[in-house]
N, C-alpha and C positions, 0 to 999 in steps of 0.2 A: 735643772735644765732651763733654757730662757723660756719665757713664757710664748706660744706658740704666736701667729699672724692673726687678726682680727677676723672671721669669716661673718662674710654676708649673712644677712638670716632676715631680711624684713621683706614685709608684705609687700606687691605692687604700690598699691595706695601710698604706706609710709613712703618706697624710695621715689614715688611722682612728689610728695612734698617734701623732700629733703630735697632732692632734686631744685625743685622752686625755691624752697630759703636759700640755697647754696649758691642761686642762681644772685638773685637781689645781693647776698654778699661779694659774689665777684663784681656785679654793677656798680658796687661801691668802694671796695677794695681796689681792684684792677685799673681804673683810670685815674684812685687815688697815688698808689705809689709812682707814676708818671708823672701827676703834678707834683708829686713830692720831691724827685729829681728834677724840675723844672724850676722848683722855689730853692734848691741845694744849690743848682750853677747859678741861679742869680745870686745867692750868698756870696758867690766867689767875690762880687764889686766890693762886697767890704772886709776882705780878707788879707788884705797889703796894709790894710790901715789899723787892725783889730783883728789879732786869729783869736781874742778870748771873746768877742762877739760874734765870729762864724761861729765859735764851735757851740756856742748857743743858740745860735739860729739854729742849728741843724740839731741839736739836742731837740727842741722843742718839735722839730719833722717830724723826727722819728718817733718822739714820744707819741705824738697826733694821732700815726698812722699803725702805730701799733697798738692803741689805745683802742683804735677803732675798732681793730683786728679782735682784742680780747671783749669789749661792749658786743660784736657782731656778734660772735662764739653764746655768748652767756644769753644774749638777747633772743634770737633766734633759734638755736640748737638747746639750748639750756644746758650750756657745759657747768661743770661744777670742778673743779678744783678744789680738794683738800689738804691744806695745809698741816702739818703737824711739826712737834719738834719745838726747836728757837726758834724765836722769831726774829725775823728780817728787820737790821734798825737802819732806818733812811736818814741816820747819819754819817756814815763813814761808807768809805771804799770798800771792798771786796772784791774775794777772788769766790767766785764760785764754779767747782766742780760739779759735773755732772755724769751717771752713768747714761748710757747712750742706746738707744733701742730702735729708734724711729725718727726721723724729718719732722713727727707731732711732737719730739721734745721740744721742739722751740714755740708754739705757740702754747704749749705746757709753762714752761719759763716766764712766757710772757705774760701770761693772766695771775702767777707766782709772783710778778714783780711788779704787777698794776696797783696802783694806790699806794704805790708806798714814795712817791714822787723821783723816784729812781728810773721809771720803764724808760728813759732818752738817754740814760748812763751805761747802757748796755753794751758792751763791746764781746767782738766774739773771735775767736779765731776760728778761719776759716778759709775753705783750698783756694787757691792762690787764682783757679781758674775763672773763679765765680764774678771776677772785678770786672768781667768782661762779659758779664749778665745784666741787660738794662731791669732796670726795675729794684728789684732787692738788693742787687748788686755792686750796680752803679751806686746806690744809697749807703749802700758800707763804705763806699769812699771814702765820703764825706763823715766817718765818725770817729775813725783811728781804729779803725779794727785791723784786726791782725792778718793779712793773707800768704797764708804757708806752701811751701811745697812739698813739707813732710820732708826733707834734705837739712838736718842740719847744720850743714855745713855752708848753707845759703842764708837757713831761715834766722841763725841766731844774729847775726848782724841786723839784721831787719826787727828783728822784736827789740834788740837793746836801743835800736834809732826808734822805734816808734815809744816807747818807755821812757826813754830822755826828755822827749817831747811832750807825755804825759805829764811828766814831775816837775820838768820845767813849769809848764804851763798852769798847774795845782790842777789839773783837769779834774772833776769827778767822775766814777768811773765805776762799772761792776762786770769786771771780767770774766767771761763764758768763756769754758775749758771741759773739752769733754775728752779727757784723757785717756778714753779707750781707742782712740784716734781714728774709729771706726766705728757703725753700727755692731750689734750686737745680730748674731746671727750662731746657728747651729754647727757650722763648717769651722766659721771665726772660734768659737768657744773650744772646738776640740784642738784648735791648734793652738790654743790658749791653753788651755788644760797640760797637752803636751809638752809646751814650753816648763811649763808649772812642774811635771812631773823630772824633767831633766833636769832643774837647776831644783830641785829640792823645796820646793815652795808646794803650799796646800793648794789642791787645785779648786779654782773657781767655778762653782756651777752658774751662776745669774749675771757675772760679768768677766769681761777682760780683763788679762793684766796690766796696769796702766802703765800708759808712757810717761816717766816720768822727768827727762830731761827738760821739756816746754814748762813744766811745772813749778821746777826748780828753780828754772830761769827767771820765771812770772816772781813767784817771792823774794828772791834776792832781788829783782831791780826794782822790785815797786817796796821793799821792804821799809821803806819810811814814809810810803806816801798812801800803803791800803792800811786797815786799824784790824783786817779779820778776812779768813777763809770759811766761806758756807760749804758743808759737805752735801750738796741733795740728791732724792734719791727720790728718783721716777717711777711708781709702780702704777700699769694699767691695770684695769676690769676685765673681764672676759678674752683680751688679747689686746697684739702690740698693734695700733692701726695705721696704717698707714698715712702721709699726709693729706693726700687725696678723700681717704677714710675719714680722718679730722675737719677735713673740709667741706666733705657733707654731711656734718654732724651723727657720722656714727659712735663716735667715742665720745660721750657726756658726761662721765666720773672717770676721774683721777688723783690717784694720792701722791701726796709729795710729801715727805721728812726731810728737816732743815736741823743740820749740827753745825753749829757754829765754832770755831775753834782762834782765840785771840791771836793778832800775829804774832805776839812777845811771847806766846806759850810756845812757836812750833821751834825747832834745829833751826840752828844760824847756818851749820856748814850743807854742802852740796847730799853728802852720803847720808848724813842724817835727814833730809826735806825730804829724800826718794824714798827712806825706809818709814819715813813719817805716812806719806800717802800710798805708800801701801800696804799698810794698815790698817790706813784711814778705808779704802777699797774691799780687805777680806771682811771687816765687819757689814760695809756695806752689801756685800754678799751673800752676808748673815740675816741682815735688815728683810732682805730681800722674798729670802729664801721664808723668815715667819712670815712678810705680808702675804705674800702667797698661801700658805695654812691658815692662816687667820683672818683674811680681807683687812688687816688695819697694820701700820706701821708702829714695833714695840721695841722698848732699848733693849741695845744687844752692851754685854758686858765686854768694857774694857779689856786691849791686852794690855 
């Protein structure tokens, strides 16, 4: 079963000074992503003359500002991030998969991808409504990220133009894909399960079945231009926190397993890439299911 919601438990005292650090982090955060939209639309002047120096200007934005985001976490809160697994090599592209629990997976991700000079290559897919959110938002603009409407009968023309532009352009790039297309909830998983049980598949207890049409799509058209997909796999402490929770530093250890998997090793055709990752998905299930008995992230046997 998924691991339950994060419940409160601290003292007055603690939540007055989580409270106060959480506070100094928005001070610094909040009026930074504003000026970071403010330094993105001036990028546009050099944009008719150079898109492979906008999209570096705004690589480096992003990296700034989320840089910050993961130095605040660590500095402050004393977040800790445990890595395990492969490791993450800040030469090459990737696609990396994600199972999905919480709105904390992303600043999860991000402290997972600080230091390896990757954090401004980040690209994410994400709902199509958010473009029209100043701040985070508006900031995805400007970085080739992917905004979906879960239709794909709209969205795939939109990912093969934004992909083209990719490859054209030799962009670097580390593609966020959280393939359960949805959080991770109690409701979601029994209708997960039931799916699971209708078409003859093992039911999943720790995650969704994933979609894997967006997935397929992402390897075939970036298939000459990423070198490798990271499978990782998000396991909290005590419970899943919320972002808000992550923001005043109630979740400060997190483990993360990193499988690396070449792209010349996965299925060339369409039917094989969907039965490839979900596969890739019931082990992760498995992954899941030891850290939980165990507190530590241990190999699960190949099918």
């Amino acid at each position: 079963m998924p691991l339950p919601h994060l419940v409160p438990n601290r003292r007055p005292m603690e939540k007055l000074l989580a409270g106060l650090r959480s506070l100094l982090v928005g001070l610094v955060l909040i009026p930074g992503i504003f000026l970071a939209n403010l330094l993105q639309m001036l990028s546009l002047v050099v944009r008719p003359f150079s898109l492979r120096l906008f999209r570096r200007i705004n690589r480096h934005i992003a990296a700034g500002w989320w840089g910050a985001s993961v130095l605040l976490g660590r500095w402050l809160h004393g977040v800790k991030v445990h890595v395990s697994g492969d490791p993450l090599n800040s030469h090459e592209n990737a696609v990396i998969m994600v199972n999905h629990q919480s709105m904390a997976d992303i600043p999860v991700l991000l402290d997972m991808s600080y230091g390896t000079g990757r954090l401004g290559d980040l690209k994410w897919y994400v709902k199509d409504v958010l473009k029209y959110v100043p701040g985070i938002g508006w900031g995805m603009l400007f970085l080739d990220c992917l905004f979906i409407r879960r239709n794909w009968t709209q969205d795939q023309a939109l990912i093969e133009k934004v992909f083209g532009s990719i490859v054209k352009g030799k962009v670097p790039v580390w593609i966020v894909s959280f393939l359960e297309g949805t959080r991770m909830t109690p409701v979601k998983l029994e209708k997960s399960q039931a799916y699971a049980r209708g078409t003859a598949q093992s039911e999943p207890q720790h995650v969704l079945i994933p979609r894997t049409k967006g997935f397929v799509a992402t390897v075939q058209g970036l298939s000459k231009h990423i070198q490798a997909v990271y499978d990782v796999t998000i396991g909290y402490v005590d419970g899943v926190p919320s972002l808000w929770q992550w923001f005043l530093g109630r979740a400060t250890e997190v483990h993360v397993h990193i499988s690396r998997s070449p792209i010349d090793t996965l299925p060339v055709d369409s039917e094989g890439l969907a039965e490839w990752v979900s596969r890739q998905y019931r082990q992760k299930d498995e992954r899941l299911g030891r850290f939980y008995e165990t507190g530590e992230f241990l190999e699960v046997p190949t099918e």
